[in-house]
C-alpha positions as CSV (number, residue, x, y, z in Angstrom):
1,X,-29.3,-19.9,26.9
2,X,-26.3,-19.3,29.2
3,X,-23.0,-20.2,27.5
4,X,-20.5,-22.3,29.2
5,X,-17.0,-21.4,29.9
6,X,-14.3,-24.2,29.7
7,X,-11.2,-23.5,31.4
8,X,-8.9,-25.8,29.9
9,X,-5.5,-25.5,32.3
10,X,-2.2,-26.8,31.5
11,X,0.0,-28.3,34.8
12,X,2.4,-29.4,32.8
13,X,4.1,-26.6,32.4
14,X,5.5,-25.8,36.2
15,X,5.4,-29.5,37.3
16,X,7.6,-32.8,36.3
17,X,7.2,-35.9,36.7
18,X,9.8,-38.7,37.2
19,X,8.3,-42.0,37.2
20,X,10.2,-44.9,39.4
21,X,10.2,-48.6,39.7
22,X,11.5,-50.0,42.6
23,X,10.6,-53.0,44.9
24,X,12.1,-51.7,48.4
25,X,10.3,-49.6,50.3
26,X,8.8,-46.0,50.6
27,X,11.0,-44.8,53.1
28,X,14.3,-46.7,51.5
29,X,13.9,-45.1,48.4
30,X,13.7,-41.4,49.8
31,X,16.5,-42.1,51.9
32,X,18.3,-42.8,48.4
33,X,16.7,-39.9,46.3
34,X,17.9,-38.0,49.3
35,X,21.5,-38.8,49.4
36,X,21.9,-38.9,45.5
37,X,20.3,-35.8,44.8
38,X,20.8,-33.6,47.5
39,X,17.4,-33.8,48.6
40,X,16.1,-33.8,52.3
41,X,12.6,-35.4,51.6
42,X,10.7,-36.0,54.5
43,X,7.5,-37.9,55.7
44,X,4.2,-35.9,56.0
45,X,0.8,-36.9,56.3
46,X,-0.4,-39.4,54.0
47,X,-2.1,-38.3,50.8
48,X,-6.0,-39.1,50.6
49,X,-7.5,-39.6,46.7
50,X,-10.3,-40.7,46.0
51,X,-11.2,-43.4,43.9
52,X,-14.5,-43.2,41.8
53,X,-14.2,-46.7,40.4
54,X,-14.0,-48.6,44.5
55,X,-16.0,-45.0,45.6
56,X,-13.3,-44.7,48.1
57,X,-10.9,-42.6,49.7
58,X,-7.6,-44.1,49.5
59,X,-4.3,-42.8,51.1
60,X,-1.0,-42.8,49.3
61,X,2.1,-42.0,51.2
62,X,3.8,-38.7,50.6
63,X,7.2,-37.0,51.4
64,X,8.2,-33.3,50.3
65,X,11.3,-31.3,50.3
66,X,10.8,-27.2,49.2
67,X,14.2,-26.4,48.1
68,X,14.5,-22.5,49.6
69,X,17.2,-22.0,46.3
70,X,15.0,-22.9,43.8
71,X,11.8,-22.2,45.1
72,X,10.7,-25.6,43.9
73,X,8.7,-27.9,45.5
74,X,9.8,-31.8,45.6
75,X,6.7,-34.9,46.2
76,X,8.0,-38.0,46.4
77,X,4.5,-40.1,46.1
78,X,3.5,-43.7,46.0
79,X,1.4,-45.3,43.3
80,X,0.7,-48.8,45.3
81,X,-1.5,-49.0,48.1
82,X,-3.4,-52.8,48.6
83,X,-6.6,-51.1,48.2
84,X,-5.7,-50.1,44.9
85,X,-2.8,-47.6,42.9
86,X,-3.2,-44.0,42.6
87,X,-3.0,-44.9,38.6
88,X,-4.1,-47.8,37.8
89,X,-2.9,-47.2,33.8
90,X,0.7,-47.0,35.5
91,X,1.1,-50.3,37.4
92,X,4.6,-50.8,36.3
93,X,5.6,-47.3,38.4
94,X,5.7,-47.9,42.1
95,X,6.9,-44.0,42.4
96,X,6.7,-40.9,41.6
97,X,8.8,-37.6,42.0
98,X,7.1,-34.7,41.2
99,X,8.7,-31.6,41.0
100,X,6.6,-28.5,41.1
101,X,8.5,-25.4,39.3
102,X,10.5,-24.3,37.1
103,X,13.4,-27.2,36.2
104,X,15.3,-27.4,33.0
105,X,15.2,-30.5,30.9
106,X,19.4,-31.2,31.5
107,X,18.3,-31.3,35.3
108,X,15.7,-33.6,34.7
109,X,18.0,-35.9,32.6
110,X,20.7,-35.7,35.0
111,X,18.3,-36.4,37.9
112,X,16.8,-39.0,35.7
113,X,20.5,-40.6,35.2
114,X,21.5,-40.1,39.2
115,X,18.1,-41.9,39.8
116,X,18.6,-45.2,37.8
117,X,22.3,-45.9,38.8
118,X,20.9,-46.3,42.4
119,X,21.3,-49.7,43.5
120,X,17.4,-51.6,43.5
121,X,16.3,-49.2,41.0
122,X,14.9,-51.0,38.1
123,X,14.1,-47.9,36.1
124,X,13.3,-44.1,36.3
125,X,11.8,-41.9,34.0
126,X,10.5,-38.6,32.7
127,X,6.8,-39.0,32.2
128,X,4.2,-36.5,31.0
129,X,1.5,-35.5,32.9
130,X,-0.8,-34.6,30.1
131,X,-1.2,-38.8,29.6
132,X,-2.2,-39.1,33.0
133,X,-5.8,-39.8,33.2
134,X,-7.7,-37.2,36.2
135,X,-3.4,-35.8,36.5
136,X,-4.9,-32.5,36.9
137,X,-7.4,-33.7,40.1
138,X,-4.6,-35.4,41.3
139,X,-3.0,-32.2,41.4
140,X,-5.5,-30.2,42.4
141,X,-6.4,-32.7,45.6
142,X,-1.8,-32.4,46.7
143,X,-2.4,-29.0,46.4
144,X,-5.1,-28.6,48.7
145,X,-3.8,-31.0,51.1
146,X,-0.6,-29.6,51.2
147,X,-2.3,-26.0,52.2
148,X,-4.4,-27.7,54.7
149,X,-1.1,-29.0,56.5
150,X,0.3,-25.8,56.2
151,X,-3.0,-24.4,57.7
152,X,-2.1,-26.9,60.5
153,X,1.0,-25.6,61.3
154,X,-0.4,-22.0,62.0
């Protein structure tokens, strides 16, 4: 009998995710995230995932900054579309920023603290992406749609 081979990967180790909760919209809060930390997020093409319980294809908005200093990689993602939220476990976030890389945990906290003093921001938050159910085909689906925009470009 052929034995099976479980690859069991860890993304939580090169990515970080800041959960927000805020009532304006997409665009107002990455204008904010911008000017507050230094950020120059901008507006690509949506994000499709696809949701087994509605068996649909669903499309989140997305903006992303690569930082050419760092070499890291910024999302700024929507959780709420009327169809249904990218996580339905995480109702209460409207946001996330997901930073892909290599960030300490004082940058976090002070990105974290920059976050919540921004006017309409109700709260902001480190939270782990291991607790995230299907986090890693989340990933895995951003990854290969930002490679097939990048595919675009050529």
């Amino acid at each position: 009998m052929p034995r099976r081979l479980k690859i069991d990967i860890d993304f939580s180790q090169d990515n970080t995710l800041i959960g927000i909760s805020c009532h304006k919209k997409d665009y107002w809060v990455a204008y904010k995230l911008n000017e507050n930390l230094h950020l120059n997020l901008k507006r690509i093409d949506d994000l499709p995932v696809y949701n087994s319980k509605l068996d649909l294809l669903i499309s989140y908005t997305l903006f992303n900054y690569n930082n050419p200093d760092t070499h890291n990689c910024y999302y700024f993602i929507s959780n709420y579309n009327p169809e249904g939220n990218m996580f339905p476990s995480l109702k209460s976030i409207d946001y996330f920023l997901l930073i892909n890389g290599l960030i300490n945990e004082s940058e976090v906290s002070g990105m974290v603290s920059a976050i919540k003093k921004i006017p309409n921001i109700l709260t902001a938050f480190k939270h782990d992406l291991n607790k995230i159910n299907d986090s890693d085909g989340f990933l895995s689906d951003l990854e290969l749609h930002i490679l097939e925009k990048i595919e675009l470009k050529k």
